[in-house]
N, C-alpha and C positions, 0 to 999 in steps of 0.2 A: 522537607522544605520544597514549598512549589517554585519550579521554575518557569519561564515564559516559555519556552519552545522544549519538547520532545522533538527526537528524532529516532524513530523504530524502524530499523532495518530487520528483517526477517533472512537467513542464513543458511540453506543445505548447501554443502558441499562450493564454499567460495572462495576456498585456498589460494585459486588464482587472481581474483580483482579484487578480494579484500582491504587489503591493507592499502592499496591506491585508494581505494572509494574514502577510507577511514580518513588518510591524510588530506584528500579534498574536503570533506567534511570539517576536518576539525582547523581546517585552513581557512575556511565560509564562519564555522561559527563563534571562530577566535575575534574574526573581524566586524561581529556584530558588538552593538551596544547594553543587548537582553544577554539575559540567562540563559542557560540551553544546559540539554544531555543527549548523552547520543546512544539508546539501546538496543544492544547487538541481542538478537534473540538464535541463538544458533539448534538447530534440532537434525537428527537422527544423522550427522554427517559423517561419512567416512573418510574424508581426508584432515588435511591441518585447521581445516577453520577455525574451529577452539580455541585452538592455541595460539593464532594469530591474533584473535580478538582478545586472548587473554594477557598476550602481549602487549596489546594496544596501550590495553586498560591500566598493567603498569605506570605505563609512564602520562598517562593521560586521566585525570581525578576526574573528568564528566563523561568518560564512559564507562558502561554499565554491560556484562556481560551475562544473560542468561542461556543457560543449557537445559535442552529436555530430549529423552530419547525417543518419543512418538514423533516422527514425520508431518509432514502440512503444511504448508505455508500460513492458511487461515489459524491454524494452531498458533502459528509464531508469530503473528500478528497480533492473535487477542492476548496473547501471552505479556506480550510486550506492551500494548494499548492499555493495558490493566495492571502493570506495573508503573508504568511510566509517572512522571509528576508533572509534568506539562501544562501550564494552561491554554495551550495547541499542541496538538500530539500529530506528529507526518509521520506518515506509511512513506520509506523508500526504499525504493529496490537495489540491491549490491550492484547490481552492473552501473550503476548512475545513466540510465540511457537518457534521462532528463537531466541541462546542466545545472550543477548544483545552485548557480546561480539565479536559480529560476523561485528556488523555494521561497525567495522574500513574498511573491507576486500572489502567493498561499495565505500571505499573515497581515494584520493592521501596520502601518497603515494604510498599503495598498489594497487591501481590503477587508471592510466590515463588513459588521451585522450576517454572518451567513454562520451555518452551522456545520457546515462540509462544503470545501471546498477540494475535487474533483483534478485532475490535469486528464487532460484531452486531447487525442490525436485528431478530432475528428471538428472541434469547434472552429467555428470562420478565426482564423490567425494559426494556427497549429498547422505546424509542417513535419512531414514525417521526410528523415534520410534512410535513404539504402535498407530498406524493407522490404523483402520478395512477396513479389505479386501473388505470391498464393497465400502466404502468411495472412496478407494484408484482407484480400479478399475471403478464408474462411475466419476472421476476426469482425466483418460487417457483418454475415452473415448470423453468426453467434451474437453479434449487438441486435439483430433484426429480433431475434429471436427472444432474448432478454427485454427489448421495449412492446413486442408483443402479448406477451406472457405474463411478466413481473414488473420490471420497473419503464415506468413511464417518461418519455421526453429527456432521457438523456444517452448521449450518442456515446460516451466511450466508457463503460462500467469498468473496465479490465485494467487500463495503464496503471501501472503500479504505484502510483503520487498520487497521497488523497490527505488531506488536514483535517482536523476533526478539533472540533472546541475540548475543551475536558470536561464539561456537561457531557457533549453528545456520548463521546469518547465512552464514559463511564455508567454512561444509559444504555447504548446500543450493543456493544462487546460482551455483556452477561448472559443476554439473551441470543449470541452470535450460538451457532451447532453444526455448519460447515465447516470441516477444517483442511481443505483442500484450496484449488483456485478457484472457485465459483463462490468463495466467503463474500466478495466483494458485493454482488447480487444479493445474496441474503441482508446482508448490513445495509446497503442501500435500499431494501425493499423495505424493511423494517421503521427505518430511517424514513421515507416516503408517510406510509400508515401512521408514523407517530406525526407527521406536519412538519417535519425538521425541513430549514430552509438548505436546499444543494446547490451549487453554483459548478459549471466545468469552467474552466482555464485553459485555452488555447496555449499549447507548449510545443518549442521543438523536441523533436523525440527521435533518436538514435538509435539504430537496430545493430546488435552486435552479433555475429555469431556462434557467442556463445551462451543464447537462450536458454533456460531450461524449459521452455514450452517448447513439446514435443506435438506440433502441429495438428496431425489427423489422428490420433491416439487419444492427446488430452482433448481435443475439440469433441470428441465423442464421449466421450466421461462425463463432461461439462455438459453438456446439453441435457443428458441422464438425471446429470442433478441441478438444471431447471426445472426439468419434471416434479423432483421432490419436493425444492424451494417451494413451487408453487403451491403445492398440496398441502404443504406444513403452513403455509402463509392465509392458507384457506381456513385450517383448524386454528390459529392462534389469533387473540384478542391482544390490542396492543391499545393503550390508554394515548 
């Protein structure tokens, strides 16, 4: 049965903010008027997270827990994008660095007609809290990079809040082959070459310390596979 709104959170190792993120969640979409689900995609983790979310799920009929032992986040995203039943499917990220309340500003009727709709540190209204300066600055640079190269005219490809129609949703995810943090690049470039309309969303955005982007390590992996994206985006034909 289709429901109006998906919610896919993607999962390694979130023992610690999980079950807060869940009860804000399911506290936002008790109080809506639509349908909703909220799928936990959890993969290759080594502490409790499983189990937390499998907890969840007891007591709670709209959450949906999927397990896979291959690692990725881009993994756990199209996992979840492609399970989901959604007629908007949201990417959010466990730590909620965007408040939850933010996601209305994602869906009709605050806003139509777009095909992806983006959250953005970086669009005129978007305020970033307590985000170290170096974070902050090799994250532009990484965008310079990305609007350079692959995708065009849009400033924040990375922030973990993105909505997707379940058209787009179910077009774009198939042909997704990234399964790391640079998926977001891939699907948006894809996304681009097919004509789909993208919109960003100025959001405030919360930085917490306990990231799992490991700054100058993953920033240099990522760049590697801008290299690839692009090269694959050069060989493939997209209608």
């Amino acid at each position: 049965m289709t429901v109006f709104l998906s919610i896919i959170i993607p999962a390694h190792n979130e023992e610690n903010r999980l079950a807060d993120t869940l009860t804000q969640l399911v506290n936002f979409t008790n109080a809506q008027s639509y349908t909703s689900e909220i799928v936990i995609v959890e993969n290759a983790s080594v502490d409790r997270t499983l189990d937390i979310a499998r907890d969840f799920a007891i007591n709670h009929p709209g959450i949906h827990v999927l397990h896979d032992d291959r690692p990725g986040k881009g993994l756990a995203v199209k996992t979840g994008m492609l399970a989901a039943r959604g007629k908007y499917r949201f990417i959010c990220d466990a730590d909620l660095s965007m408040p939850v309340q933010e996601i209305s500003r994602f869906l009709p009727p605050s806003l139509e007609g777009v095909d992806i709709a983006i959250a953005s540190r970086e669009a005129p209204g978007a305020v970033r809290y307590n985000e170290p300066a170096m974070r902050h600055f090799v994250g532009r640079v990484f965008n310079t990079l990305v609007r350079l190269i692959i995708v065009r005219g849009l400033q924040d490809t990375q922030c973990g809040f993105k909505c997707f129609t379940q058209k787009a949703a179910e077009t774009l995810f198939p042909l997704q082959t990234v399964t790391g943090w640079t998926f977001d690049v891939e699907i948006l470039a894809i996304a681009q070459r097919m004509g789909l309309k993208i919109v960003e969303v100025p959001i405030p955005w919360y930085h917490f310390g306990s990231s799992k982007v490991r700054v100058l390590k993953d920033s240099v992996k990522m760049a590697l596979d801008l290299i690839r994206i692009r090269v694959s985006m050069n060989k493939r034909k997209f209608k």
